[in-house]
LUMLUM-620027 format. One record per residue: residue in three letters; residue number from 1; x, y, z of N, C-alpha, C in turn. Coordinates in steps of 0.02 Angstrom, whole numbers. Each point is the difference from the previous one (the first is absolute). Example, Ala and Ser with C-alpha at 12.3 -4.5 7.8 and 13.67 -1.06 7.14 Angstrom:
2
[node Ala; 1; [660; -284; 390]; [-45; 59; 0]; [45; 60; 0]];
[node Ser; 2; [-18; 53; -36]; [42; 59; 3]; [-39; 55; 37]];
//
This chain:
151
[node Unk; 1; [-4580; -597; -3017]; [-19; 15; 69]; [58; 32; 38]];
[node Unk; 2; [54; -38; -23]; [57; 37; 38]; [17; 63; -13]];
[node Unk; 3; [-5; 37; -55]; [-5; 47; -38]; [-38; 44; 25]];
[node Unk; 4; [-48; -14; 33]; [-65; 72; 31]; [28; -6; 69]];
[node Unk; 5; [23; -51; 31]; [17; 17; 77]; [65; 26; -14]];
[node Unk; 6; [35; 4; -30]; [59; 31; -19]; [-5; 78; -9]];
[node Unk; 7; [-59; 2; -64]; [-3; 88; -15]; [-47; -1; 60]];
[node Unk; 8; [-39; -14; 50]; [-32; 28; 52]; [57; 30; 66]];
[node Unk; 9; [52; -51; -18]; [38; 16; 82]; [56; 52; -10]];
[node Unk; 10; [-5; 7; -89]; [43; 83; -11]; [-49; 39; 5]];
[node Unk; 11; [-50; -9; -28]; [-43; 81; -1]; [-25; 11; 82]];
[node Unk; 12; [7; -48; 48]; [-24; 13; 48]; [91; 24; 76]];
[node Unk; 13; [37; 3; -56]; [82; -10; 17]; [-11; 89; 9]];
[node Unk; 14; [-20; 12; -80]; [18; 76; -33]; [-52; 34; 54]];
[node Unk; 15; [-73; -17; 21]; [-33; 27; 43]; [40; 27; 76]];
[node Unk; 16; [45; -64; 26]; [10; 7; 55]; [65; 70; 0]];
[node Unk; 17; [12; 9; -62]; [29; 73; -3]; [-24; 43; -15]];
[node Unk; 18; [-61; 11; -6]; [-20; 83; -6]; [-51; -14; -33]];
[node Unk; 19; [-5; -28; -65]; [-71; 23; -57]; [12; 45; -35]];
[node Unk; 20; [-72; 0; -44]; [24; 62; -47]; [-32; 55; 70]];
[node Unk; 21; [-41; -3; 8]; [-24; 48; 75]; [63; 55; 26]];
[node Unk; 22; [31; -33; 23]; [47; 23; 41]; [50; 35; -51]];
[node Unk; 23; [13; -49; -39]; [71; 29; -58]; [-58; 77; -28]];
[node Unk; 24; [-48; 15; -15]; [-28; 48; -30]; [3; 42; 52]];
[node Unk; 25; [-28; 2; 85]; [0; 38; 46]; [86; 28; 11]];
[node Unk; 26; [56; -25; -19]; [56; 17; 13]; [18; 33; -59]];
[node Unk; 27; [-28; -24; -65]; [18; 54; -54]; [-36; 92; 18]];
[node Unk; 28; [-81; -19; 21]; [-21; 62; 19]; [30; 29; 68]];
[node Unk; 29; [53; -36; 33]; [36; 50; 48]; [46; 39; -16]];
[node Unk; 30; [27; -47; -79]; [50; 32; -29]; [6; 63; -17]];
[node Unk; 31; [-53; 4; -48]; [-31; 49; -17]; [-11; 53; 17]];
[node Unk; 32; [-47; 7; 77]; [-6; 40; 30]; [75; 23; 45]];
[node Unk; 33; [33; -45; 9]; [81; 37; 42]; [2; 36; -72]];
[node Unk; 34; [9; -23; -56]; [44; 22; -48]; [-23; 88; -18]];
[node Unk; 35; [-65; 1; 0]; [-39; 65; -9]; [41; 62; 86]];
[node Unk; 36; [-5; -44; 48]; [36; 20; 63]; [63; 39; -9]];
[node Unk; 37; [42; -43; -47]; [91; 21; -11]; [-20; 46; -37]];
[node Unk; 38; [-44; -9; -67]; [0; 63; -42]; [-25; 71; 40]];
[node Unk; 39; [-46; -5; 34]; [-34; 64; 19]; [56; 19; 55]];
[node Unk; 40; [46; -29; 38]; [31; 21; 40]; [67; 47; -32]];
[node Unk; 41; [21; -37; -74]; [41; 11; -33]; [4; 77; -33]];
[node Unk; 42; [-77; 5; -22]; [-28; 53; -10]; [-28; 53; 14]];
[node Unk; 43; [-3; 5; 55]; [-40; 28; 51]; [42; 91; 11]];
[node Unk; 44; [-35; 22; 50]; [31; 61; 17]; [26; -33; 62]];
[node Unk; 45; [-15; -41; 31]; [38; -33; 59]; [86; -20; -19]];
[node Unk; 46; [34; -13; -60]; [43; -9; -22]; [37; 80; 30]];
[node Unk; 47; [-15; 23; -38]; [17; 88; 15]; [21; 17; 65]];
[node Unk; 48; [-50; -5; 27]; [-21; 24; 70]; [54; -24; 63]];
[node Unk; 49; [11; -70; -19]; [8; -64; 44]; [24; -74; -43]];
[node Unk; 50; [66; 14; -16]; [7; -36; -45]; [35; -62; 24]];
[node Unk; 51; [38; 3; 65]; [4; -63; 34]; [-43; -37; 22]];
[node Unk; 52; [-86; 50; 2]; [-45; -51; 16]; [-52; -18; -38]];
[node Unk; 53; [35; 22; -48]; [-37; -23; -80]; [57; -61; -20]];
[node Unk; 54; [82; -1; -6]; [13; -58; -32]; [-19; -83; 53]];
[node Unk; 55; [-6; 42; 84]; [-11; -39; 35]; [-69; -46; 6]];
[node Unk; 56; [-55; 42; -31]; [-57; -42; -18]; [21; -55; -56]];
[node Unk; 57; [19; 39; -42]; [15; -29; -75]; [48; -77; 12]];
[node Unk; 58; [53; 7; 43]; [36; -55; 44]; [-55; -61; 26]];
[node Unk; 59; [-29; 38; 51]; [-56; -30; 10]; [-34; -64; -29]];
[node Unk; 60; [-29; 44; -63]; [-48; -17; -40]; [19; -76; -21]];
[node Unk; 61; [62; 36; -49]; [47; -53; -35]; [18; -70; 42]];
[node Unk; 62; [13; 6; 35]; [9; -65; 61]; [-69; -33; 32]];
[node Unk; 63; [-38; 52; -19]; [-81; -44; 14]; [2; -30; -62]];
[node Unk; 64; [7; 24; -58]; [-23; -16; -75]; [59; -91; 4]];
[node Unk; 65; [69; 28; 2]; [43; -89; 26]; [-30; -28; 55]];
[node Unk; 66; [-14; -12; 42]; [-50; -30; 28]; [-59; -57; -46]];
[node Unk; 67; [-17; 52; 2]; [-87; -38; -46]; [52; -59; -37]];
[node Unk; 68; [39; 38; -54]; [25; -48; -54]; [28; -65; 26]];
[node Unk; 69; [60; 30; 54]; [17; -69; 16]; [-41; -62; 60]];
[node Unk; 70; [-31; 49; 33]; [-63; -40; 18]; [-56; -64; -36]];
[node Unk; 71; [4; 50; -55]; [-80; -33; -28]; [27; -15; -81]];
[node Unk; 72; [32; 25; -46]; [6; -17; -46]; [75; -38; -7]];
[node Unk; 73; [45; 6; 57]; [61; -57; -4]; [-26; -62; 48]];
[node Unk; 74; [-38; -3; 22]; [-39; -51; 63]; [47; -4; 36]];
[node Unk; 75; [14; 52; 30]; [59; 12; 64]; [-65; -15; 59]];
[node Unk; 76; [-51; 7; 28]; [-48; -11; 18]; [-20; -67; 38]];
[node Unk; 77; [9; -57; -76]; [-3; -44; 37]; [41; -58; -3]];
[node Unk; 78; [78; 44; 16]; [58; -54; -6]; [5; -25; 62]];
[node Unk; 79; [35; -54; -10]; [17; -30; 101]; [53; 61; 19]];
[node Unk; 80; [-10; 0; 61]; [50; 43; 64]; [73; -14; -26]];
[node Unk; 81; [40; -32; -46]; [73; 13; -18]; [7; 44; -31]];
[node Unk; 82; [-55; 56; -17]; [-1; 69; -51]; [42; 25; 39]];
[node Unk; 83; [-21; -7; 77]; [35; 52; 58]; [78; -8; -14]];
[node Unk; 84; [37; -57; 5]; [60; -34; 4]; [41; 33; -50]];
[node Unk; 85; [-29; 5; -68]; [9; 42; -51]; [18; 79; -21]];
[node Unk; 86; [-64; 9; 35]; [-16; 85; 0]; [32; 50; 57]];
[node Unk; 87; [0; -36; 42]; [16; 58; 64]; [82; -12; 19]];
[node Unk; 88; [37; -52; -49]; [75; 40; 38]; [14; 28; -84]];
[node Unk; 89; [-23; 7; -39]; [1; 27; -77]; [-6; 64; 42]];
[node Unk; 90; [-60; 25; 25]; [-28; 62; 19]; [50; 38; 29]];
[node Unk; 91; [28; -39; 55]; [52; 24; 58]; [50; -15; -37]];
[node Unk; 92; [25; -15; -58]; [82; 20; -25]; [-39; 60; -40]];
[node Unk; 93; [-56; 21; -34]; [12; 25; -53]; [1; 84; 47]];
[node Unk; 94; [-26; 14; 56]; [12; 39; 51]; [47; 31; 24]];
[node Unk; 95; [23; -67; 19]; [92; 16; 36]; [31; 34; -66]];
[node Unk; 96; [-1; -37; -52]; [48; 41; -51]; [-15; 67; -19]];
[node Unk; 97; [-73; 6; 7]; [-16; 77; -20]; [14; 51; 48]];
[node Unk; 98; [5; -23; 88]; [33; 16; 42]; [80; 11; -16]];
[node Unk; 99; [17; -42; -23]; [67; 12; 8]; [33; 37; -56]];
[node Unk; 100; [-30; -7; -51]; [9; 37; -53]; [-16; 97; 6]];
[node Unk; 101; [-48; -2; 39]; [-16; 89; -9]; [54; 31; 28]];
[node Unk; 102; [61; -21; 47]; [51; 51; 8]; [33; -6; -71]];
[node Unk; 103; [14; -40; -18]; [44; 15; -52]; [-22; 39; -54]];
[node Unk; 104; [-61; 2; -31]; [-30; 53; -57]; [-3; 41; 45]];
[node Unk; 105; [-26; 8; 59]; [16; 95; 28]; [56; 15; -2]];
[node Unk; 106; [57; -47; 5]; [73; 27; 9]; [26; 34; -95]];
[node Unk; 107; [-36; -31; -10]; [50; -1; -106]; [-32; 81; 4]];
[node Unk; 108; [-49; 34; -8]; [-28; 44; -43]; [43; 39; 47]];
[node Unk; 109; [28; 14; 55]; [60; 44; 35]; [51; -5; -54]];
[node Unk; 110; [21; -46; -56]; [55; -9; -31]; [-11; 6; -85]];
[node Unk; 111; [-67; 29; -11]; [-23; -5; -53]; [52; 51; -48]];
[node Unk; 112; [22; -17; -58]; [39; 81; -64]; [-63; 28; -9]];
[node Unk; 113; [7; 64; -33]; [-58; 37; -13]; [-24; -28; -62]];
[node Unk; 114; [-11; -36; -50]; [-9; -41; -27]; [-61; -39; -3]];
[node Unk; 115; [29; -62; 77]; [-34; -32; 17]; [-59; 38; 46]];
[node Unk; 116; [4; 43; 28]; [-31; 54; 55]; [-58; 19; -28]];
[node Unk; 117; [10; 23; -90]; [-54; 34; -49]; [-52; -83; -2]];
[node Unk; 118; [12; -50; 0]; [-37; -55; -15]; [-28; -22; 49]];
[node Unk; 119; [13; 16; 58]; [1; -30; 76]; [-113; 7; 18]];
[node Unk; 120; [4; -63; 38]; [-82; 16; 1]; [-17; 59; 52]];
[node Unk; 121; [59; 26; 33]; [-4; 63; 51]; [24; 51; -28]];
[node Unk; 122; [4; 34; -90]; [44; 42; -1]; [-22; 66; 2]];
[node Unk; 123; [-59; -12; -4]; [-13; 75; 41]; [5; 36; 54]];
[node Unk; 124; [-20; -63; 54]; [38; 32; 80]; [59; 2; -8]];
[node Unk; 125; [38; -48; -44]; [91; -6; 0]; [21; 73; -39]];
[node Unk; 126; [-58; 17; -37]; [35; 73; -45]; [-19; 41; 50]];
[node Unk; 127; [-57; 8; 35]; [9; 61; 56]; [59; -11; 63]];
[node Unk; 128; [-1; -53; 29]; [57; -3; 24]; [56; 13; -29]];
[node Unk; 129; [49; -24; -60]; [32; 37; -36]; [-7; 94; -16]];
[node Unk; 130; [-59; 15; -4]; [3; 81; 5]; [18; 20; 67]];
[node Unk; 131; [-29; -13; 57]; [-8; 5; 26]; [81; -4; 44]];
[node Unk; 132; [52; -40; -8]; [53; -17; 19]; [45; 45; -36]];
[node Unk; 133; [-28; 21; -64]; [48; 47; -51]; [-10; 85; 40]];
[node Unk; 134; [-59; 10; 6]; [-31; 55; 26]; [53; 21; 64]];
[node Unk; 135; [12; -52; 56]; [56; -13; 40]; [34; 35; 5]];
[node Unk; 136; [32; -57; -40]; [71; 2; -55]; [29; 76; -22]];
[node Unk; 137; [-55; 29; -52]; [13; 50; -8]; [6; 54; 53]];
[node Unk; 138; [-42; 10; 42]; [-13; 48; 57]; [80; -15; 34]];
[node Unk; 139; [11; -37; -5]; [77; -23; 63]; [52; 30; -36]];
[node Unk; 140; [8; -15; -93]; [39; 50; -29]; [4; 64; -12]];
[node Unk; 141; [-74; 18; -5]; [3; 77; -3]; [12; 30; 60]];
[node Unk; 142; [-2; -22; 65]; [12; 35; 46]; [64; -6; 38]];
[node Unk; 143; [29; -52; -42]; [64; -6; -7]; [49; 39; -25]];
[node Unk; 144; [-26; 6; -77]; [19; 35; -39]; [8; 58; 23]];
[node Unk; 145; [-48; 28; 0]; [-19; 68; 19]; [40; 44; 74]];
[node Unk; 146; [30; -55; 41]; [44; 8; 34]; [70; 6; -28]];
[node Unk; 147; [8; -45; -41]; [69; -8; -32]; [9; 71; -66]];
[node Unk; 148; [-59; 20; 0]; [1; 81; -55]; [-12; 49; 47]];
[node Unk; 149; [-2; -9; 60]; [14; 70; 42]; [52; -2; 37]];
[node Unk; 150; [30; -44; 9]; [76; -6; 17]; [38; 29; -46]];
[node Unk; 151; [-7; -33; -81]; [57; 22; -33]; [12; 83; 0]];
//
C-alpha cells in the first residue's frame, strides 16, 4: 500500500512539471524555431541584410535556450533562489564582456601581418592595409618626384 501512494505522489510530482503534453508542445516549438534559424540562415535575407538575418538567428537561438532551460532543465519550477543565482552570474558575465571589448579592439591595432592574414577582420584589415599603402605610396612618389626634379 505504501508502495502505490508512493508511485502515485511521484507520478503526480512529475505531472506538476509539465507532462508528456507540455514536454512534446516544447519539443514542437523547437522545431519550428529550429526550421526559423535555418530559413533565416539561408535565405536571400542573409545577403540582402545580414545583420538582420544573424539578428533573427540570435533571436531564435535564445528563444530555442529558453524553452530548454525552462522546460527540459525545470528551471520553471524551481523556488525564487534561481534569481540569487542567475542574475549577479548575468551581471558579472556582462561587465566582463564590457570590459573586455576595449581591449580586443585595442590588440588588432597591434596585430604582425601574420597574425592580420588570420584575423576574423582580415579583409577590412587587408583593405585598410591597401588602402594605407596606397597613402603611403602617393606621399613617396610625390615626394620622390620632387626630390628627381630638384636633382
Amino acid at each position: 500500500m505504501s508502495h502505490d501512494s508512493h508511485s502515485t505522489a511521484g507520478h503526480g510530482e512529475h505531472h506538476a512539471h509539465g507532462g508528456t503534453g507540455t514536454y512534446m508542445a516544447v519539443f514542437g516549438g523547437l522545431l519550428i524555431l529550429t526550421v526559423i534559424s535555418y530559413w533565416l540562415g539561408n535565405s536571400s535575407i542573409k545577403d540582402s541584410a545580414p545583420a538582420a538575418a544573424w539578428a533573427g538567428m540570435m533571436a531564435v537561438s535564445t528563444a530555442k535556450a529558453m524553452l530548454v532551460i525552462l522546460f527540459f532543465m525545470h528551471l520553471k519550477w524551481e523556488a525564487n533562489w534561481k534569481y540569487v543565482l542567475t542574475i549577479p552570474s548575468m551581471m558579472m558575465s556582462v561587465f566582463l564582456i564590457c570590459m573586455l571589448i576595449p581591449d580586443v579592439g585595442m590588440r588588432i591595432k597591434r596585430y604582425s601581418e601574420e597574425r592580420m592574414i588570420h584575423a576574423a577582420m582580415a579583409e577590412q584589415a587587408a583593405r585598410h592595409g591597401e588602402h594605407a599603402a596606397a597613402e603611403h605610396g602617393a606621399a613617396e612618389h610625390s615626394t620622390g618626384g620632387t626630390e628627381a626634379g630638384g636633382h
